[in-house]
C-alpha positions in Angstrom: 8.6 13.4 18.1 6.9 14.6 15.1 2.9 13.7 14.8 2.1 11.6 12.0 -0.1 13.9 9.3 -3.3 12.1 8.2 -5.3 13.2 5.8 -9.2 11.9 6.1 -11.4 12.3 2.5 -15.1 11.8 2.8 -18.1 13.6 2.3 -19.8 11.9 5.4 -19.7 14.9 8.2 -20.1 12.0 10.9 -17.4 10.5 9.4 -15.0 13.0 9.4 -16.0 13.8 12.8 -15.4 10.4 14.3 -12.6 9.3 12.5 -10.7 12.4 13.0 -11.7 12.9 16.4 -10.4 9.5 17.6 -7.1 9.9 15.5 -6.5 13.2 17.7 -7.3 12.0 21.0 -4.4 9.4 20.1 -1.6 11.7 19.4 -2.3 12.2 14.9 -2.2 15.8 13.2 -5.3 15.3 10.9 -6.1 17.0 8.2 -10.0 16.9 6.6 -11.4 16.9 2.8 -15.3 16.6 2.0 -14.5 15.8 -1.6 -12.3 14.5 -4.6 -11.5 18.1 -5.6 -10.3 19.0 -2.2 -8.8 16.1 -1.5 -6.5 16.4 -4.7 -5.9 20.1 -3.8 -4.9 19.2 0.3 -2.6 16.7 -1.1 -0.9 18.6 -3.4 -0.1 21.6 -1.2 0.7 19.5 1.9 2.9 16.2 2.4 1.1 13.7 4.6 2.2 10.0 6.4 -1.1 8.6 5.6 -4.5 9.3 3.7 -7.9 7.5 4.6 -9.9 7.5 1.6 -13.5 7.3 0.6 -14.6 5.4 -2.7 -17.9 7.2 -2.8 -18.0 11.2 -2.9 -18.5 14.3 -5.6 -16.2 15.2 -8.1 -13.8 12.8 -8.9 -14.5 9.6 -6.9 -12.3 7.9 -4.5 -10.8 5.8 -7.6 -9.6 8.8 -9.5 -8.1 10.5 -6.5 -5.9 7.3 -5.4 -4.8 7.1 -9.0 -3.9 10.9 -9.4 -2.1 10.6 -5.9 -0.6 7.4 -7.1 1.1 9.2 -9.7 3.4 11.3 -8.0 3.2 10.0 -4.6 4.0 6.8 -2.4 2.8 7.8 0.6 0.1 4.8 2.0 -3.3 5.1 1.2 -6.8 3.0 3.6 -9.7 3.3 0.5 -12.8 3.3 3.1 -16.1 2.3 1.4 -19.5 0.5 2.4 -18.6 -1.0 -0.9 -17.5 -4.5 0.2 -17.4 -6.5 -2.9 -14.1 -7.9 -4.1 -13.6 -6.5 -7.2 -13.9 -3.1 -6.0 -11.4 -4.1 -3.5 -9.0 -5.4 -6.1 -9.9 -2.3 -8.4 -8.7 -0.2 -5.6 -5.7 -2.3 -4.8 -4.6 -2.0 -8.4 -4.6 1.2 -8.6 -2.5 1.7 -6.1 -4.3 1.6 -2.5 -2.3 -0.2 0.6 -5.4 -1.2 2.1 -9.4 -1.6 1.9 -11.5 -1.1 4.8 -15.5 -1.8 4.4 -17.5 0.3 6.4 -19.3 0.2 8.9 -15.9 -0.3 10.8 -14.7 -0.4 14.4 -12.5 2.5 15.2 -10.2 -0.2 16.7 -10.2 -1.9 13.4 -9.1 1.5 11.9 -6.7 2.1 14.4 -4.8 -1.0 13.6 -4.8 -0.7 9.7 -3.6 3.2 10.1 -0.3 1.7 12.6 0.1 -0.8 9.7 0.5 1.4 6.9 2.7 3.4 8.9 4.6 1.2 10.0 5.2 -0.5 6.8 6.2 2.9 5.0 8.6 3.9 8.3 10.4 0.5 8.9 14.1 -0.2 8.3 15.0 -3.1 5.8 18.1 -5.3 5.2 21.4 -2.9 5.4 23.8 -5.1 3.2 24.4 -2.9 -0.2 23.4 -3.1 -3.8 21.8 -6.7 -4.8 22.4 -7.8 -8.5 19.4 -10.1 -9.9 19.7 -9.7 -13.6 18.5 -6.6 -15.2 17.2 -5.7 -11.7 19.8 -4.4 -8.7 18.6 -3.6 -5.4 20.1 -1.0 -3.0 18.6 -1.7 0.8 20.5 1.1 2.2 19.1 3.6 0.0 15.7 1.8 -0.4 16.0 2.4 -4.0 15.4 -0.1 -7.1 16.3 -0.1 -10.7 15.9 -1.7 -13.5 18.6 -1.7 -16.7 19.6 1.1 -15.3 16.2 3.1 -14.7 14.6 3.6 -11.4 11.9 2.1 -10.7 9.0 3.4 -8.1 8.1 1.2 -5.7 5.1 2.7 -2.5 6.4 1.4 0.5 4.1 -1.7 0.6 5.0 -2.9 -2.8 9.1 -2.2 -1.4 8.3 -4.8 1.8 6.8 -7.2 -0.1 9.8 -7.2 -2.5 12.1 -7.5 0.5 10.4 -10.0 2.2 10.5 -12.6 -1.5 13.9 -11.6 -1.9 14.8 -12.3 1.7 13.7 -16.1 1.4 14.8 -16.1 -2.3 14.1 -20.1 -3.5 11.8 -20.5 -0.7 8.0 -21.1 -1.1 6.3 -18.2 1.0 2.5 -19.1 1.5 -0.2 -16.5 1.3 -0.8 -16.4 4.7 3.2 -15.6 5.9 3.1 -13.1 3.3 0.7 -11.0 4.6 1.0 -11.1 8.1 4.7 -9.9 7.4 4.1 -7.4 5.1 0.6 -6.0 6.0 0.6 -7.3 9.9 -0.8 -10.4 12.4 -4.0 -9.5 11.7 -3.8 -10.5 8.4 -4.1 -14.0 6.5 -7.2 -14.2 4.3 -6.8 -10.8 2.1 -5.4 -13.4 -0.6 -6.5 -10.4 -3.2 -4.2 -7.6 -1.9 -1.4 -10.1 -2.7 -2.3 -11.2 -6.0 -3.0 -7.5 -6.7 0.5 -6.4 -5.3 2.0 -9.1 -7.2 0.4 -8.0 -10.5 1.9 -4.6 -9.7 5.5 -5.8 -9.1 5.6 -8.1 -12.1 4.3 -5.0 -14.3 7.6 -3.0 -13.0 10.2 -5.3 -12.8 9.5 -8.0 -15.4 10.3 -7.7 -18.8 7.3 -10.1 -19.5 5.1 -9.6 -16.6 3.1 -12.5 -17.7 6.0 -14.6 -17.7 7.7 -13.8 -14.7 11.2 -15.0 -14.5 11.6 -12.8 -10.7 8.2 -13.6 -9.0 7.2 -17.1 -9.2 3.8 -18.6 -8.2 3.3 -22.0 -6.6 -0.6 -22.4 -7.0 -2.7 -22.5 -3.7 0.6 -22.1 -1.6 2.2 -18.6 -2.2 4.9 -16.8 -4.3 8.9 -17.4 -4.4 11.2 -15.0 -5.3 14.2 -16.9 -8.6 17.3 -16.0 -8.5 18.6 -17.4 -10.8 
């Protein structure tokens, strides 16, 4: 069975060491960058399950690299940063990150974020054909999604959320469900990554993203997917 490929971006030596080391000893193929600039280059001449990012390094910062990577990749990407304050966790979020770990962290911590990134961009959806909404139609045995016609890019965590709404179309589904199926158990008070992620699918499938006629809200209970 094929190792999954991490790539780990900091400029902390310690951190490298660590983090990488403990990846290995659990069966990972890592991969190391010390900065923006190598980051950018490792990731464009190799294909990786997973990148652990820092915020804070030379050349272009943590920010800039998720965004670049963003651009022409889905594979998931951990922002790590002793940064803890929420709008740098939204900031990161919106740009495209599928998690936000603050350091100092527990390797066990790590560990479980890294299995639920991968699991999310691995796992096998509903198998039942095209689904017509609209302008939007969406293909679960090819994982694919368009819009009037024009595919539209989902990462893999913006695609489970999507499936999970559209799953319990017309039902309320409250912050907390929401994230513990998307992002795992161990979730339930990161009530930011969802109304980043949110934010991002209205932007690509709404023709007015700020008034959604797809993704509904029900203040201080969750989001529901319309219909009709």
């Amino acid at each position: 069975m094929k190792k999954p490929r991490v790539l780990i971006v900091d400029d902390e030596p310690e951190t490298l060491k660590y983090v990488g080391a403990n990846l290995k000893a659990r069966g990972y193929d890592v991969v190391t960058a010390a900065d923006g600039n190598e980051a950018l280059q490792r990731s464009e001449e190799d294909l990786f399950d997973l990148i652990l990012l820092d915020i804070t390094m030379p050349g272009p910062d943590g920010f800039a690299v998720c965004q670049a990577i963003r651009q022409r990749s889905t594979v998931p990407i951990i922002m790590l940063s002793a940064r803890g304050q929420e709008k740098d966790k939204v900031k990161a979020l919106d740009l495209g990150a599928d998690d936000y770990i603050t350091k100092p962290f527990g390797i066990e911590e790590l560990l479980a974020r890294v299995r639920s990134s991968l699991r999310r961009s691995q796992q096998e959806t509903m198998q039942s054909g095209p689904l017509v909404i609209g302008d939007l139609t969406i293909n679960f045995d090819e994982r694919r999604v368009t819009r009037d016609g024009q595919e539209v890019k989902l990462t893999p965590t913006e695609y489970a959320l999507l499936v999970q709404l559209v799953r319990s179309s017309g039902k309320v589904l409250s912050h907390t469900v929401l994230l513990q199926r998307v992002w795992g158990p161990e979730y339930g008070e990161e009530s930011d990554y969802l109304w980043a992620y949110v934010r991002r699918l209205r932007r690509k499938l709404e023709a007015d993203p700020e008034h959604p006629r797809y993704i509904l809200t029900e203040p201080g209970v969750g989001y529901r997917f319309n219909m009709g």
